[in-house]
PDB file of N, CA, C and O in Angstrom:
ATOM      1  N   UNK A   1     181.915 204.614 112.883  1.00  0.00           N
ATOM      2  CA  UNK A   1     181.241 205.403 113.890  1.00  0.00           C
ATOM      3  C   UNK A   1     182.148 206.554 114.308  1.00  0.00           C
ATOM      4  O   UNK A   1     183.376 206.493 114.373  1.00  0.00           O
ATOM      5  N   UNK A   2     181.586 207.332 114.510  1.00  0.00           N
ATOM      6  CA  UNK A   2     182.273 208.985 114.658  1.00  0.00           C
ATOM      7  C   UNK A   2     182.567 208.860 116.248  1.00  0.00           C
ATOM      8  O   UNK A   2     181.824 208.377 117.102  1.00  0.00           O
ATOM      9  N   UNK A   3     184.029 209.504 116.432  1.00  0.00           N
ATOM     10  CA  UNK A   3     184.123 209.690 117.979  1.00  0.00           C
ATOM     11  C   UNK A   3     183.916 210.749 117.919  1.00  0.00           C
ATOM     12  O   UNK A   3     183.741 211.368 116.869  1.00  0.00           O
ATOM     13  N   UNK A   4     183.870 211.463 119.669  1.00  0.00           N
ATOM     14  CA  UNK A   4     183.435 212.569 119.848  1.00  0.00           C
ATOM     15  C   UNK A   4     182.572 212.670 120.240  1.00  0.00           C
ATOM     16  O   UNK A   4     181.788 211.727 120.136  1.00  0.00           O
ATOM     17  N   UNK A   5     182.044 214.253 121.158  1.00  0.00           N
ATOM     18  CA  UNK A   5     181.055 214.144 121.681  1.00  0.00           C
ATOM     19  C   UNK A   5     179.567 215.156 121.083  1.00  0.00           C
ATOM     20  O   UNK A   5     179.710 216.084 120.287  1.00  0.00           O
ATOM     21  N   UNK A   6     178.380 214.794 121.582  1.00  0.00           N
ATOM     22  CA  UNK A   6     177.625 215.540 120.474  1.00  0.00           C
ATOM     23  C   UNK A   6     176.656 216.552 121.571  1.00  0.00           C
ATOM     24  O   UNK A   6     176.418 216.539 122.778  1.00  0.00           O
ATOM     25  N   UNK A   7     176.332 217.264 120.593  1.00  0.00           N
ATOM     26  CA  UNK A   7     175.098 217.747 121.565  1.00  0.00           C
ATOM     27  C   UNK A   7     174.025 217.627 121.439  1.00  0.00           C
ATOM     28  O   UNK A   7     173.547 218.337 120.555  1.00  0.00           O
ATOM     29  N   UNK A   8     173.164 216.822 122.107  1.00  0.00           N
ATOM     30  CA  UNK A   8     171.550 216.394 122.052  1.00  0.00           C
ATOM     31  C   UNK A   8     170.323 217.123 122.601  1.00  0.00           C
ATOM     32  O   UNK A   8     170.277 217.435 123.790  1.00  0.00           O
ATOM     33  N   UNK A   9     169.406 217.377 121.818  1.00  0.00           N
ATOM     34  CA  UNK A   9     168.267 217.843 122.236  1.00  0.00           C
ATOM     35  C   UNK A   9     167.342 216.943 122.201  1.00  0.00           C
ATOM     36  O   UNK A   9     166.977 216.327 121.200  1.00  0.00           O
ATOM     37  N   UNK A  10     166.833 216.815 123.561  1.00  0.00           N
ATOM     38  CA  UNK A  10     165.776 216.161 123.515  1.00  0.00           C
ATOM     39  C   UNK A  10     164.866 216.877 123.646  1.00  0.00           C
ATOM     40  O   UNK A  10     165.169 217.838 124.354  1.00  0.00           O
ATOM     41  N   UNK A  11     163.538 216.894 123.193  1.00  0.00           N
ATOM     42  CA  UNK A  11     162.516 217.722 123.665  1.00  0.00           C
ATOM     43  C   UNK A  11     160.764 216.138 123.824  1.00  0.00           C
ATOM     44  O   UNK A  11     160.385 215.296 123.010  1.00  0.00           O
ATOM     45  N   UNK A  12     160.322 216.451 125.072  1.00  0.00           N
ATOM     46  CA  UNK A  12     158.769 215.658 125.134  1.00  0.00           C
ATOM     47  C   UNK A  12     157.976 216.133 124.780  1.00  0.00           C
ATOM     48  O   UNK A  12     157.563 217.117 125.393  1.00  0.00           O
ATOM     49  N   UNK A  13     157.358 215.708 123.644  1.00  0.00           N
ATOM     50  CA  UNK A  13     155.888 215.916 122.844  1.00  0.00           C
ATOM     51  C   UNK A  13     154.786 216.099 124.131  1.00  0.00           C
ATOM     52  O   UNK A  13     153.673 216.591 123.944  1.00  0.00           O
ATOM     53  N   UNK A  14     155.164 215.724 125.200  1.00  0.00           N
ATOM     54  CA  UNK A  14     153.731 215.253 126.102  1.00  0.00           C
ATOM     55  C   UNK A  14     153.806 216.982 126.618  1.00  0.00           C
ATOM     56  O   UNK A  14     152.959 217.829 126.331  1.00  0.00           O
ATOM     57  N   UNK A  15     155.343 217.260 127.635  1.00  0.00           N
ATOM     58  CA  UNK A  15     154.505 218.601 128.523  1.00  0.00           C
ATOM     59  C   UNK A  15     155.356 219.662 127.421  1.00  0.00           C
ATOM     60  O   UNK A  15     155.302 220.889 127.503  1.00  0.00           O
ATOM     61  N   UNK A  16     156.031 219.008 126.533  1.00  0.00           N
ATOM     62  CA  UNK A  16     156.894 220.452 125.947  1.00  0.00           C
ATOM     63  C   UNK A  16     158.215 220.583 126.288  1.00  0.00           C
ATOM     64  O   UNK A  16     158.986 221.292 125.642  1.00  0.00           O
ATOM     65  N   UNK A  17     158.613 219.787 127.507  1.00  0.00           N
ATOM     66  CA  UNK A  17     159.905 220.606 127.943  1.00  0.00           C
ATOM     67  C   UNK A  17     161.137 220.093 127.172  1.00  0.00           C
ATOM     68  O   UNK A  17     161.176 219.044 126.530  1.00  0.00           O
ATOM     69  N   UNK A  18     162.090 220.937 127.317  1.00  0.00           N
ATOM     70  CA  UNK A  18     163.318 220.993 126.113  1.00  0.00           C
ATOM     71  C   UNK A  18     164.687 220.663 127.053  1.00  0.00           C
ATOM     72  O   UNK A  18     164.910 221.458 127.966  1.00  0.00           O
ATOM     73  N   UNK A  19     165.658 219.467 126.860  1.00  0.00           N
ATOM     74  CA  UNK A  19     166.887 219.409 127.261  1.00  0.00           C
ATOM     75  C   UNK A  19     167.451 219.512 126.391  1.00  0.00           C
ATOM     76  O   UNK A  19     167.162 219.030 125.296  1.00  0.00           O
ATOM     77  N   UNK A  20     168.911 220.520 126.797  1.00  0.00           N
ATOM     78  CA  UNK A  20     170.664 220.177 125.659  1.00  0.00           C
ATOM     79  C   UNK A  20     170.948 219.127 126.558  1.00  0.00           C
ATOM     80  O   UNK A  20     170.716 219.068 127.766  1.00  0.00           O
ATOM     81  N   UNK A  21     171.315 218.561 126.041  1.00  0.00           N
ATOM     82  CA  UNK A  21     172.749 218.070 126.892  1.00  0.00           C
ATOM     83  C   UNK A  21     174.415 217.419 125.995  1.00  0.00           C
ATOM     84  O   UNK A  21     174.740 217.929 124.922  1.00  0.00           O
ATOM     85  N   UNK A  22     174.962 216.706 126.404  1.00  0.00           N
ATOM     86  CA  UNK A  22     176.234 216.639 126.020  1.00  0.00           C
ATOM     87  C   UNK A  22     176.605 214.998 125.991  1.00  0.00           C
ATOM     88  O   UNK A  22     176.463 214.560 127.133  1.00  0.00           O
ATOM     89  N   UNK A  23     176.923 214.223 125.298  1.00  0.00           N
ATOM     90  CA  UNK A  23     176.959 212.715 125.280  1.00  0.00           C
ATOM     91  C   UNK A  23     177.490 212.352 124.413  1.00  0.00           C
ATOM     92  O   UNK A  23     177.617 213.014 123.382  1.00  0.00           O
ATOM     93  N   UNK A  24     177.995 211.078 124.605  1.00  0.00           N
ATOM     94  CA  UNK A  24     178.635 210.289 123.383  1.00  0.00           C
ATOM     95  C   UNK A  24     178.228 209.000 122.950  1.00  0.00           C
ATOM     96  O   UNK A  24     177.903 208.150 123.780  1.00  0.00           O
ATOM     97  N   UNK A  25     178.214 208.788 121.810  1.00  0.00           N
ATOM     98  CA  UNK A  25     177.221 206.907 120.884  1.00  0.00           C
ATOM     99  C   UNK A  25     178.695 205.905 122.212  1.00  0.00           C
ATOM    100  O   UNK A  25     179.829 206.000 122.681  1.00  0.00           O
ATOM    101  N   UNK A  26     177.662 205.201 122.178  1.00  0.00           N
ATOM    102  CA  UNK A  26     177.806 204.332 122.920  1.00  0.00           C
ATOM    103  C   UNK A  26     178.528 202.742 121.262  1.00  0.00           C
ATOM    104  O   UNK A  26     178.714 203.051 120.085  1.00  0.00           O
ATOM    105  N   UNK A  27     178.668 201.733 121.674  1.00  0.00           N
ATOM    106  CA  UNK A  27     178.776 200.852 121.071  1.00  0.00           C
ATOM    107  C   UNK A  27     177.688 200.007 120.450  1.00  0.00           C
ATOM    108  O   UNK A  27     177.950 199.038 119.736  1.00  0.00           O
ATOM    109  N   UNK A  28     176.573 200.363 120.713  1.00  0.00           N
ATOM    110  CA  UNK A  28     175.004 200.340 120.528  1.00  0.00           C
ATOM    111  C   UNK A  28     174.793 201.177 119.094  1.00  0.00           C
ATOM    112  O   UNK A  28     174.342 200.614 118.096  1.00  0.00           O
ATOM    113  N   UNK A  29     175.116 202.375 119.110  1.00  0.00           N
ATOM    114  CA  UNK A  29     174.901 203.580 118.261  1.00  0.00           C
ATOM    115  C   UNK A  29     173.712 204.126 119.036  1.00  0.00           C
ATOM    116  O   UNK A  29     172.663 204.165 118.393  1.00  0.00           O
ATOM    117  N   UNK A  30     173.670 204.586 120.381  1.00  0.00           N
ATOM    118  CA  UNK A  30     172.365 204.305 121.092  1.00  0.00           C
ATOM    119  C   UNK A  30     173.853 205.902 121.835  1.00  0.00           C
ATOM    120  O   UNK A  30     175.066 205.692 121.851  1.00  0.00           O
ATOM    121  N   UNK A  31     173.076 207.490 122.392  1.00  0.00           N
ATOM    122  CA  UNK A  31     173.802 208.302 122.678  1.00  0.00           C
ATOM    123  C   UNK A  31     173.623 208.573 124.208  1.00  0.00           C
ATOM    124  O   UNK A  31     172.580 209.096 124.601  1.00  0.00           O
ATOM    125  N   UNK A  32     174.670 208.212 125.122  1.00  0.00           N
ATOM    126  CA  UNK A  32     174.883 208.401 126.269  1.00  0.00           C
ATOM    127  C   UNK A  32     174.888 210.005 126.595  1.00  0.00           C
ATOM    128  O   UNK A  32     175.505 210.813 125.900  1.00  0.00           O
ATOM    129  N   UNK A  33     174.155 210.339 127.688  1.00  0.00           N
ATOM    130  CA  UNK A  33     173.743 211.379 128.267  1.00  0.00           C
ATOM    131  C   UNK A  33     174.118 211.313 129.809  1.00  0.00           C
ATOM    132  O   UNK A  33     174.931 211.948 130.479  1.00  0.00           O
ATOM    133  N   UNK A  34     173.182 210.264 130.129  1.00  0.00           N
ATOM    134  CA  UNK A  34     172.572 209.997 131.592  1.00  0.00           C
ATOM    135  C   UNK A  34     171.180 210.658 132.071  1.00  0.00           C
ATOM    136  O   UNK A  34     170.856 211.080 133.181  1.00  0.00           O
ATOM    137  N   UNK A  35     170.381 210.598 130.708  1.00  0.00           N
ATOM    138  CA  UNK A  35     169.189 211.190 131.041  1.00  0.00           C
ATOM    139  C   UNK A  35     168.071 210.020 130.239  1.00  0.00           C
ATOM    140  O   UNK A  35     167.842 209.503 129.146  1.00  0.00           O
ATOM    141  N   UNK A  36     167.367 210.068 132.366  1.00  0.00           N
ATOM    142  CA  UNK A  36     166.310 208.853 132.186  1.00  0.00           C
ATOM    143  C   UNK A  36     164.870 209.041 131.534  1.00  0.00           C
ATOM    144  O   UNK A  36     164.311 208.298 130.727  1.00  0.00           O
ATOM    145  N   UNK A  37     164.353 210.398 132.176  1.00  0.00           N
ATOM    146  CA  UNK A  37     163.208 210.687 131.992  1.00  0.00           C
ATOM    147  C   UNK A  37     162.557 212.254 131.778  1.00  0.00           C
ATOM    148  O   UNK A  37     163.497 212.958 132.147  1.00  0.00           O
ATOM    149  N   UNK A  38     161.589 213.059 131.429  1.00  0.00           N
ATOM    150  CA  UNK A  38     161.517 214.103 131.052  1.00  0.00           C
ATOM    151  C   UNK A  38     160.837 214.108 133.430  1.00  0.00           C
ATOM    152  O   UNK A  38     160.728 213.252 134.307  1.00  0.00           O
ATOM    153  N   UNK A  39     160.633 215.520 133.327  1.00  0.00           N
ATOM    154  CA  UNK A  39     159.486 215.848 134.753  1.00  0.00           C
ATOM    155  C   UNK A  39     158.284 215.805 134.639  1.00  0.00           C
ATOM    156  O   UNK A  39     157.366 216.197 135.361  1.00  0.00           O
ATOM    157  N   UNK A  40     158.345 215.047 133.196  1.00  0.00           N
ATOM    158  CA  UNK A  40     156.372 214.781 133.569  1.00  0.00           C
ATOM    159  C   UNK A  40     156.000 213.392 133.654  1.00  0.00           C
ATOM    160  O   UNK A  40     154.929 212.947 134.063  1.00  0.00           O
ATOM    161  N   UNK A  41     157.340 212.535 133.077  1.00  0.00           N
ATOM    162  CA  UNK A  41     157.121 210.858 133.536  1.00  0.00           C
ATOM    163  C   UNK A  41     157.817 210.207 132.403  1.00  0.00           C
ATOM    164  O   UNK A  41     158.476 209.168 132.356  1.00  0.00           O
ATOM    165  N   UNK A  42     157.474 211.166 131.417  1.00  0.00           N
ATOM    166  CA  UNK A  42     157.077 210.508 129.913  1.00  0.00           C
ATOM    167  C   UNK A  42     159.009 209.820 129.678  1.00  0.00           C
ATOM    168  O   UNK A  42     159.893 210.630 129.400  1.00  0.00           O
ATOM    169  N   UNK A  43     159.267 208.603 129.818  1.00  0.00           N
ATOM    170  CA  UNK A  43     160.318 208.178 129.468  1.00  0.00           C
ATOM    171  C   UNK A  43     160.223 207.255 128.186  1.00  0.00           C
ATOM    172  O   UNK A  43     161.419 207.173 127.908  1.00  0.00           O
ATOM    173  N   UNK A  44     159.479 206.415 127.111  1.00  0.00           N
ATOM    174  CA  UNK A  44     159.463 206.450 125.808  1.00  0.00           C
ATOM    175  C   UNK A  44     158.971 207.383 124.776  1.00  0.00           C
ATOM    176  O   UNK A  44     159.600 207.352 123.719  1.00  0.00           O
ATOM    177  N   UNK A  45     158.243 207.987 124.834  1.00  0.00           N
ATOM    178  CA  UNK A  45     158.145 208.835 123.578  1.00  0.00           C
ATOM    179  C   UNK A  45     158.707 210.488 124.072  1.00  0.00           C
ATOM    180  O   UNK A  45     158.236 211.448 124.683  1.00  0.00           O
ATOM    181  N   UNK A  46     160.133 210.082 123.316  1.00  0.00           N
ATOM    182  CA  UNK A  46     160.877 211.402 123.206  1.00  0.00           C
ATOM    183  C   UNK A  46     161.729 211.870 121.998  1.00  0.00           C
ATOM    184  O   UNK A  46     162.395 210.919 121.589  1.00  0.00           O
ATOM    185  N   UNK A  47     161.919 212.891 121.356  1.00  0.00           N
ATOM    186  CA  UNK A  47     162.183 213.478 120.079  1.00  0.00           C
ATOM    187  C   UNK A  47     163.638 213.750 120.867  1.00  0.00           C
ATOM    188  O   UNK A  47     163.869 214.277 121.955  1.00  0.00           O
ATOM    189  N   UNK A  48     164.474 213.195 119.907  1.00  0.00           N
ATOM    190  CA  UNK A  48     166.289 213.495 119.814  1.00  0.00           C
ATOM    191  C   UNK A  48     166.865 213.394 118.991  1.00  0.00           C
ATOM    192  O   UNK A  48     167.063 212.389 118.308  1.00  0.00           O
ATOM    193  N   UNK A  49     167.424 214.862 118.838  1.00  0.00           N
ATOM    194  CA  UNK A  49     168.236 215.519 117.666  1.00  0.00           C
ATOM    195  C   UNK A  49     170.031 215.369 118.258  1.00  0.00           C
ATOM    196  O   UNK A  49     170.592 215.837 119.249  1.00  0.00           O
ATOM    197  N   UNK A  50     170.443 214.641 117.309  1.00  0.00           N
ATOM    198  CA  UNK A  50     172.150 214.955 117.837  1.00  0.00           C
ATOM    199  C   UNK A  50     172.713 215.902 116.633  1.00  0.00           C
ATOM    200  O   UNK A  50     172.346 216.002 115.462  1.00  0.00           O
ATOM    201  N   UNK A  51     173.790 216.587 117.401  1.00  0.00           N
ATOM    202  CA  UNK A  51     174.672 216.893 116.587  1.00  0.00           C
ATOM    203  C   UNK A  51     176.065 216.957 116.566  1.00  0.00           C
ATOM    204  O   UNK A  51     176.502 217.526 117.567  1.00  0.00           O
ATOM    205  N   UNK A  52     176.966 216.554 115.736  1.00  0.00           N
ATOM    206  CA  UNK A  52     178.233 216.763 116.464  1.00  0.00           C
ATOM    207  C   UNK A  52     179.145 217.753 116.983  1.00  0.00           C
ATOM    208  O   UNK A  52     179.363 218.507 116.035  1.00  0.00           O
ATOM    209  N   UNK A  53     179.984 218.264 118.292  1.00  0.00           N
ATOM    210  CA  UNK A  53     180.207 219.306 118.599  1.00  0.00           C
ATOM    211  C   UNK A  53     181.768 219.363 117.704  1.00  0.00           C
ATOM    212  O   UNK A  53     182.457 220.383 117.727  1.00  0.00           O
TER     213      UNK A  53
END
């Protein structure tokens, strides 16, 4: 597993809206952010792209 931190885009299929943010894989392989939910509710179906910085 790669250390380091990545940069993630999440974007919600439901209203559209687009986060970067900045996080690192956890011991899971699962990528820590601290981001729960989009502003329209939608907290399972969300599209996330990592990449490493």
């Amino acid at each position: 597993m790669a250390e380091g931190r990545y940069r993630i885009v999440i974007r919600c299929p439901v209203c559209k809206e687009k986060y970067i943010l900045r996080g690192r894989r956890n011991e899971n392989g699962e990528y820590e952010t601290g981001f729960k939910r989009c502003v329209c509710g939608n907290e399972e179906n969300l599209n996330v792209d990592a990449t490493l910085e």
